[in-house]
C-alpha angles and dihedrals in degrees: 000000000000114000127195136198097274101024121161107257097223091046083071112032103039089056086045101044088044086054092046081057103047083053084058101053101055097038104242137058108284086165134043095204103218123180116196126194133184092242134028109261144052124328115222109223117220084246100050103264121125128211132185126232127226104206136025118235112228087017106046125067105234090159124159093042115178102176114038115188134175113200122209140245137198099253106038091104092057103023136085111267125224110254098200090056089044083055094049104051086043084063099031106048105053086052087053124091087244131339137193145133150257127235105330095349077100089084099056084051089047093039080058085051093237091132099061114125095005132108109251143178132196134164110319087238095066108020087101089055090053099051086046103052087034110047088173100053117076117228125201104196091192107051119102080210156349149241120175115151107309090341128104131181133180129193112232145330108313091026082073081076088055098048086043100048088048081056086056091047082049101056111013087032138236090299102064087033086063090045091042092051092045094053089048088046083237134135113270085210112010116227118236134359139262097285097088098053092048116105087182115112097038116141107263123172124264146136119067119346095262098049075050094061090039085054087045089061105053096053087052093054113028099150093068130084108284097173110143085250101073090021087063094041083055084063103039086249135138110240099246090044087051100048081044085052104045098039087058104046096034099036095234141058119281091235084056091048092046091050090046081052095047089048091046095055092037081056092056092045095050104048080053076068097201108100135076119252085241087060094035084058099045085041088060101036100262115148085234150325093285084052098050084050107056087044090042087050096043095042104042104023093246146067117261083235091053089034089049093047089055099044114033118128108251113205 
């Protein structure tokens, strides 16, 4: 597992912690847990913590490595990112038995140019950012993981258990991985993808002050009729100068923002947990219950019975 200054604590630790129980399930050490790091010392967490590595990459000999993993840290998207350890993992991963990452360790594989070409998936947050700094890399915003030829990727954070426990399954068999995930209190196969936990893609305001409070009062009011005719008439618009208007400052149709907006509030009445699916749709504007679900499904990866079962308040 390569580490990083900065590293997310739980993109190390929850890989790590799924492969230690899957050694003591079977009685023996399946896996030799190593952590590289770039330099000799500790590596200070994101979070504070500070681990200590047990190799240095460019000074220490891991070969032969049969798992390669690069674990993720808040900033890789936006960061610099370490050149000797790009090298390295461009000599290094094609020579393991498979190789991948966790969270947004996705981009130092794809800086070494070890994504071209693959299927890929990374935290939800970023994944835009990767398929636009990497054209040749796809890049599936919704998986939990991946699996495409030696490669394996996992979204973020908690999803590294996942990708990890499918890597059990692989090599110990389905037998240990559900003994492994019971004794963690995880899926075995988690239901759904990231979609449902993504807030990106809400409607959120923008363009000149008066398409804003346009914007404003639509959130406000999703359950009214929001069609471009009477959207336009509320700005003294014609329809087709309006649609015009609003694609080219927001980015998007009036008929798909509305609809953000629909599934945005949907999400908040949902996660309240006290109303039926048929008031949850007339409350956001849907023509009925059977409406809200298939825009629910195709907007947030799930169904609101299945959303609201995950994310309900419990007191």
């Amino acid at each position: 597992m390569v580490a990083l200054r900065g590293v997310q604590l739980l993109d190390v630790s929850g890989p790590l912690d799924v492969f230690a129980e899957a050694n003591t399930q079977v009685g023996y050490q399946a896996y030799q847990l190593v952590v590289a790091s770039p330099k000799p010392g500790p590596i200070h967490s994101s979070s504070g913590v500070r681990l200590m590595p047990d190799r240095v990459i460019g000074r220490d000999v891991m070969t032969p490595i049969d798992t390669l993993l690069v674990a993720g840290r808040p900033n890789a998207a936006e960061g610099l990112l370490e050149a000797d350890v790009i090298d390295w993992l461009r000599e290094q991963a094609p020579r393991a038995r498979r190789f991948g990452s966790v969270c947004s360790g996705a981009f130092f594989l794809a800086a070494a140019g070890l994504l071209d070409g693959h299927r890929v998936t990374t935290h939800w947050a970023v994944a835009s950012q990767l398929r636009e700094r990497y054209p040749d890399v796809i890049v599936d915003e919704d998986a939990i993981f991946l699996s495409d030829g030696p490669l394996r990727t996992a979204a973020g954070v908690t999803a590294g258990l996942d990708l990890a426990l499918a890597l059990v399954e692989e090599d110990l068999g389905r037998e240990v991985a559900i003994r492994v995930a019971g004794q963690l209190v995880m899926y075995f196969k988690r239901p759904g993808g990231q979609m449902q936990f993504s807030r990106k893609g809400e409607a959120v305001p923008a363009g000149r002050s008066a398409l804003q409070e346009l914007q404003r009062w639509i959130t406000a009011h999703p359950a009214l009729d929001h069609s471009v005719e009477n959207l336009a008439r509320r700005m003294d618009l014609s329809p087709r100068h309006f649609s015009r208007l609003f694609h080219r400052e927001i980015g998007v149709t009036p008929a798909t923002w509305v609809e953000q907006v629909r599934v945005a509030a949907a999400r908040r009445l949902l996660e309240q947990g006290n109303q039926s699916p048929k008031r949850v749709a007339a409350g956001c504007g849907f023509a009925d219950a059977d409406t809200l679900r298939r825009v629910f499904a195709r907007n947030v990866g799930v169904t609101p019975a299945e959303y609201r079962k995950r994310f309900v308040s419990v007191v």
